[in-house]
N, C-alpha and C positions, 0 to 999 in steps of 0.2 A: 962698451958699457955693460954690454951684457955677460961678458965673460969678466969683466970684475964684480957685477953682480954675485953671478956663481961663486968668484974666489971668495967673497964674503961670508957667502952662506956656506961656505964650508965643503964644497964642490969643483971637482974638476972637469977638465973639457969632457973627458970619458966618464964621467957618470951621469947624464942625461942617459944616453942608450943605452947605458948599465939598467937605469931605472925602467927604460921605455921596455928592455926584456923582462924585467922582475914583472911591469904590469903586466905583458904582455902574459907573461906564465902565472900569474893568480888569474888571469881570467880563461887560460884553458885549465887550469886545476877546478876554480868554480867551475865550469862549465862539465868536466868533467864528475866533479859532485853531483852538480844534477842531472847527469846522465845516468849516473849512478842510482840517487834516487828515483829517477824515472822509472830505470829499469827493475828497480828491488818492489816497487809500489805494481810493477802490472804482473810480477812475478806472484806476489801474496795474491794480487786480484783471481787471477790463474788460477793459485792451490785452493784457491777458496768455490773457484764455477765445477773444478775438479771436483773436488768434494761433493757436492749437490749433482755429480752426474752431466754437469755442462762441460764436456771434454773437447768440441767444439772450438765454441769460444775460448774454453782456456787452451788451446792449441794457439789460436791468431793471436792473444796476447803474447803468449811465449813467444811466439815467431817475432815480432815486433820488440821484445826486450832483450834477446840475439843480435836484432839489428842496431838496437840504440848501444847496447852493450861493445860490438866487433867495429864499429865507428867512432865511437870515443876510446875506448881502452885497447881495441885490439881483440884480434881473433882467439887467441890463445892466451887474453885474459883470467885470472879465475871467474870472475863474473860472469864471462862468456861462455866458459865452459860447463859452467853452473847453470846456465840458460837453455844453454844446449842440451844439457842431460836432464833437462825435466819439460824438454819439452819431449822428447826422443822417449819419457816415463809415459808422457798424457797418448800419444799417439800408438805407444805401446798397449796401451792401458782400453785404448778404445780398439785395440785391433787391427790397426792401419800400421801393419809388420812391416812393409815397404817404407814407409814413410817412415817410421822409427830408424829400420834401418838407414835409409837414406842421410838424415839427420846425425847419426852418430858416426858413421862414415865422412860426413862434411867436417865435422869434429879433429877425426883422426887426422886427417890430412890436414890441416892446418895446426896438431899440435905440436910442440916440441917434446911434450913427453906423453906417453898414454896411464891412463887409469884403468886398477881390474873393476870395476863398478861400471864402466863404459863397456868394456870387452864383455863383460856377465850381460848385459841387458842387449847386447848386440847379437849375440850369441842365442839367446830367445828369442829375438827377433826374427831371426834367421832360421832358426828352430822351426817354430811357428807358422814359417812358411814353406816348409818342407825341403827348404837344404840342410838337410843333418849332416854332411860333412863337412859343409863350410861349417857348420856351430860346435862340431866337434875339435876345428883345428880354431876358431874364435877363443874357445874357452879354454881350452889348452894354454894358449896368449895368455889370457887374465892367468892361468897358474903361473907360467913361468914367470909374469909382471908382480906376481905377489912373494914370490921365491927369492927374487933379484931385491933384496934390501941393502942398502946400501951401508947398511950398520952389520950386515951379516945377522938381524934379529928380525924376522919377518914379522909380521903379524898373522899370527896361526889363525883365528879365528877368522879372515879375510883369508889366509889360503883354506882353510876347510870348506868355508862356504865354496868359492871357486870350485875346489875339488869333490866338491859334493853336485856342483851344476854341472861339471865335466862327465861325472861317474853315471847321472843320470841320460845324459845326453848320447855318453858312449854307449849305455844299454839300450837307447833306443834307437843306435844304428845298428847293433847285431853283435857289439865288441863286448861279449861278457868278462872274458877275463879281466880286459882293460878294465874294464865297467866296476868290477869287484874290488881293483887292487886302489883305484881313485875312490870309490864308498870305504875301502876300510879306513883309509888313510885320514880321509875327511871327519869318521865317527873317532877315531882317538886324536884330531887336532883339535877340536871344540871346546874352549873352555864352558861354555855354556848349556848349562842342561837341556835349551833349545837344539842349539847343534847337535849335540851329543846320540840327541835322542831320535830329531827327524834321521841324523847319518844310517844308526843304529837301522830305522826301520827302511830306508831305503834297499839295504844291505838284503836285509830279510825278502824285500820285493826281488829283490833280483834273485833271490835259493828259491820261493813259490816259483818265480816263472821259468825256473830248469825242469824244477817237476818233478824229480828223481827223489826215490823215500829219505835218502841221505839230507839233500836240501832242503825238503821241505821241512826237518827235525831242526835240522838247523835255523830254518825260519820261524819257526815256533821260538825255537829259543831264543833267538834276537827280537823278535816283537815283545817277547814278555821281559826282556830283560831292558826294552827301549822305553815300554812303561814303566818299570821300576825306578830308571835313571830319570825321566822326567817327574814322576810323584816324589821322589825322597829328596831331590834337590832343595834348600832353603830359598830359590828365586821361587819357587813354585806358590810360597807359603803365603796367603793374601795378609799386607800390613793390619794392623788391629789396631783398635783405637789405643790400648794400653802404650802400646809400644809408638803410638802418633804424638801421645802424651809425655813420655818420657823425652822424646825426641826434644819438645817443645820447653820442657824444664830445663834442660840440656841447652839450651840457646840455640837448636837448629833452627834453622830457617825452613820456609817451606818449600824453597826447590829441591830438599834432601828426601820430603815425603814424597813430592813429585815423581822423582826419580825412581823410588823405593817401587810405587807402585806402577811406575812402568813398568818395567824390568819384573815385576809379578804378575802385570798383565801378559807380557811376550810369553813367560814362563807356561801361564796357565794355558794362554791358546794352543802352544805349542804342543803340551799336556794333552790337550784334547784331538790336538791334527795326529800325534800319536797311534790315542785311543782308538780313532777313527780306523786308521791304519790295519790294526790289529786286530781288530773285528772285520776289518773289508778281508783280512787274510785269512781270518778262521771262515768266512763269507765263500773265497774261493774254493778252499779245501774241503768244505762241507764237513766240519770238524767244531766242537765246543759252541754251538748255538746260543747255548742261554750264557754262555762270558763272552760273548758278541757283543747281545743283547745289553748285559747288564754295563761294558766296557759303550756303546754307543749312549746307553742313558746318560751316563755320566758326562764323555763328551755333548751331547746336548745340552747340560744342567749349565757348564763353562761357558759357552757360545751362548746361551738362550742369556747368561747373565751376564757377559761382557761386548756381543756387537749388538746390533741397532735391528732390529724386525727386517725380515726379507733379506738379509745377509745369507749369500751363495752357501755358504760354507754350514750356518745350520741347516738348510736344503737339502745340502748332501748327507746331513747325520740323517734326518728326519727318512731320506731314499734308502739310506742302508739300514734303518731300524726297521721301515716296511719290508725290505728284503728277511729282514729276520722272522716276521709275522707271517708271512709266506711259507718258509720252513715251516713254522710251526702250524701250518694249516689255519691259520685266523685271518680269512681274505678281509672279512670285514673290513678289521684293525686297520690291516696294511693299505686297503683302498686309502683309507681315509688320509693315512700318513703319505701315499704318493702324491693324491692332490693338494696335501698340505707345504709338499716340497716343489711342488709346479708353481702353487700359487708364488712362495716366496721366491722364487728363482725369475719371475716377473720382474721383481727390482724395480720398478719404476718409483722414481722419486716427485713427490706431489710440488716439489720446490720448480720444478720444471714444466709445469703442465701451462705457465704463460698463457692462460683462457682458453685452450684448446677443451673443447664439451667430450665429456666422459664418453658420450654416446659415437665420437668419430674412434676415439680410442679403442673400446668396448667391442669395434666394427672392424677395426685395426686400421683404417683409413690415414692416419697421422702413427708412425712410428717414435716412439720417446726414447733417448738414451736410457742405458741402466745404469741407476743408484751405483753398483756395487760391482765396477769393471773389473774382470780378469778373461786371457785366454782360454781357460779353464771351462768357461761359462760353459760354451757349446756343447763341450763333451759331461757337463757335469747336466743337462738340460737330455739329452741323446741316451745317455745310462739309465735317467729316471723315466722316462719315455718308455724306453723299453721293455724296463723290470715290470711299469704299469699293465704294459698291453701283452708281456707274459702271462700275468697275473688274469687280466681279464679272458680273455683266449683260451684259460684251463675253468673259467667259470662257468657253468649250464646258462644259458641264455644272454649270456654279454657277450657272446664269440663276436659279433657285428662291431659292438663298438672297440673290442680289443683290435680287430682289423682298422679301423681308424687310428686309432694311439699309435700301430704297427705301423701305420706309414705315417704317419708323423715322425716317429722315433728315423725311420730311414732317410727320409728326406734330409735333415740334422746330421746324420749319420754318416752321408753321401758328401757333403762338404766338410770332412773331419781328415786332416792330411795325416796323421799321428797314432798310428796304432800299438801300443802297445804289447806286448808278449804275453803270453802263458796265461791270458784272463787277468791281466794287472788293468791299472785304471793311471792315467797319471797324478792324480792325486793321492796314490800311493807311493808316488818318486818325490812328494813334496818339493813340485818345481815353481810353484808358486804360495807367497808368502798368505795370498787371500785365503787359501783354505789351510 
């Protein structure tokens, strides 16, 4: 009866278990969806604790949407891999260079294909913790993963970048020439006045720290000519209302202004990490003081008008404009500009302060993440430290307290594995995007 049931309905003996798979497989595809969304909802939660300095927590979420992710989809899902490499950012991002490492190692081994974007940020990890030749043959990987297109049409901008994190890497294992022929190659692959221009000014970092009169003319030339490429670019140009308007009669939509003024923001910051650059160079050479001076104001004006107060990177303008007042025998000034780049170099975010009384912080009793993570921090914290307690040390009657600043700055100083050559800074290798 029941198999002439079936015949009725239009059914044969084999499609019940036909059916009972199809339910069976929409309810691991549902299940699947919402692992999916599980994992995409703790991932946003993450960018968002990130954001506010809770790196923390958004590390144990990431960890936990890896795991919901490599359980339902598979290890070398893109979701997974997606999970994986931002969790391997936040751990990176907080300093925990082992654990990033660690993290994106777990990655590689379970992929079947690698990405230069995993090799680059494993590569500073490793960096970072003072194996420069593993990060020199890391990064090398991401070049030749960015070379190997399978269209025979690479993407030059992703190998420049590479080859510009290569270039720097090699010069700060000792490999100049190497160091050289990877910065030039990176400054002419760039479609981007960004690229173009950090390439350009790395280039120049690497002639100051040969040192030789030939180089350093050379370095002059490449820094001014790294400014030039970055100001005359049209990404540089900030959108105008006129032109938001025209847009708008035009039937754009607004992810096109969106877009517009990204791509003017990257432009201008870049502009100004430049600027910076080329003033910290005329800085080393004890050469053109007031186009230091006038090339730092300006990067100041950029950063003071596009990141958020206590941002590292206007810190560092504010340290290297006190170095310029210095020069010019205006201790005053520069006092005031060093404690002004201590304070912001603080970074504490009030989003974070969860009831904890000012007075345990004030005391340093309770240590708070910083707003505004980069590796970078320490040695950009270490330099200002130090220019301070030069500064005080040559003053009549503050010798005492420049002796304090002096071991401060040491102390910062003594945990720094990364030294770079010839009086450079590594924010003059533009190895990170923060400053």
């Amino acid at each position: 009866m029941v198999f002439l049931g079936t015949r009725r309905a239009g059914l044969s003996r084999g499609a019940i278990p036909r059916m009972r798979r199809l339910l069976s497989s929409s309810s691991d595809q549902a299940a699947q969806a919402n692992a999916q969304l599980e994992s995409l909802h703790e991932v946003s939660t993450a960018v968002d604790l990130a954001a506010l300095g809770r790196r923390a927590e958004a590390a144990s979420l990431l960890e936990r949407a890896v795991k919901i992710c490599s359980g339902s989809m598979g290890e070398d899902s893109v979701l997974t891999r997606a999970a994986m490499h931002r969790l391997a950012q936040v751990l990176y991002d907080d300093q925990r260079f082992g654990a990033a490492e660690a993290t994106l190692r777990q990655g590689e081994s379970n992929a079947r294909k690698q990405f230069p974007t995993d090799l680059l940020l494993l590569s500073k990890a490793q960096l970072f913790q003072g194996k420069i030749p593993v990060a020199v043959e890391t990064a090398s990987r991401a070049v030749d993963l960015c070379q190997q297109d399978e269209d025979n049409t690479p993407d030059t901008d992703a190998l420049g970048q590479a080859l510009r994190q290569l270039g720097v890497i090699q010069l700060l294992s000792g490999e100049e020439d190497d160091a050289e022929t990877s910065l030039l190659r990176a400054a002419r692959l760039g479609s981007a006045s960004a690229d173009q221009g950090k390439g350009l000014a790395a280039v120049a970092a690497l002639n100051i720290a040969r040192g030789d009169e030939q180089s350093v003319e050379e370095a002059v030339e490449l820094l001014n000519e790294a400014c030039a490429t970055t100001t005359e670019s049209d990404e540089h140009k900030e959108p105008t209302a006129t032109a938001e308007d025209e847009r708008e009669k035009e039937g754009g939509d607004g992810n096109d202004a969106a877009a517009s003024a990204a791509t003017s923001k990257v432009a201008r910051l870049a502009h100004a990490s430049v600027l910076s650059t080329a003033a910290q160079g005329e800085l080393v050479l004890e050469r053109g003081m007031a186009a230091a001076s006038e090339r730092l104001g300006e990067a100041l004006r950029i950063r003071e008008q596009l990141l958020p107060i206590g941002h590292p990177a206007t810190a560092w303008t504010l340290s290297l404009l006190a170095r310029c007042h210095v020069a010019a025998g205006e201790a005053v000034t520069a006092e005031g500009l060093f404690r002004a780049a201590l304070d912001s170099l603080q970074g504490i975010a009030e989003e974070v302060d969860d009831g904890i009384a000012r007075s345990q912080r004030s005391a340093g009793a309770v240590a708070l993440p910083l707003l505004f993570a980069s590796p970078l921090h320490p040695y950009t914290k270490a330099a200002t430290l130090r220019g301070f307690s030069e500064l005080l040390l040559q003053w009549e009657k503050r010798e005492a307290e420049g002796e304090v600043v002096a071991r401060q700055a040491e102390k910062v100083e003594s945990s720094l594995l990364l030294k770079p050559p010839g009086g450079l800074t590594l924010h003059m290798l533009h190895l990170d995007d923060v400053y």
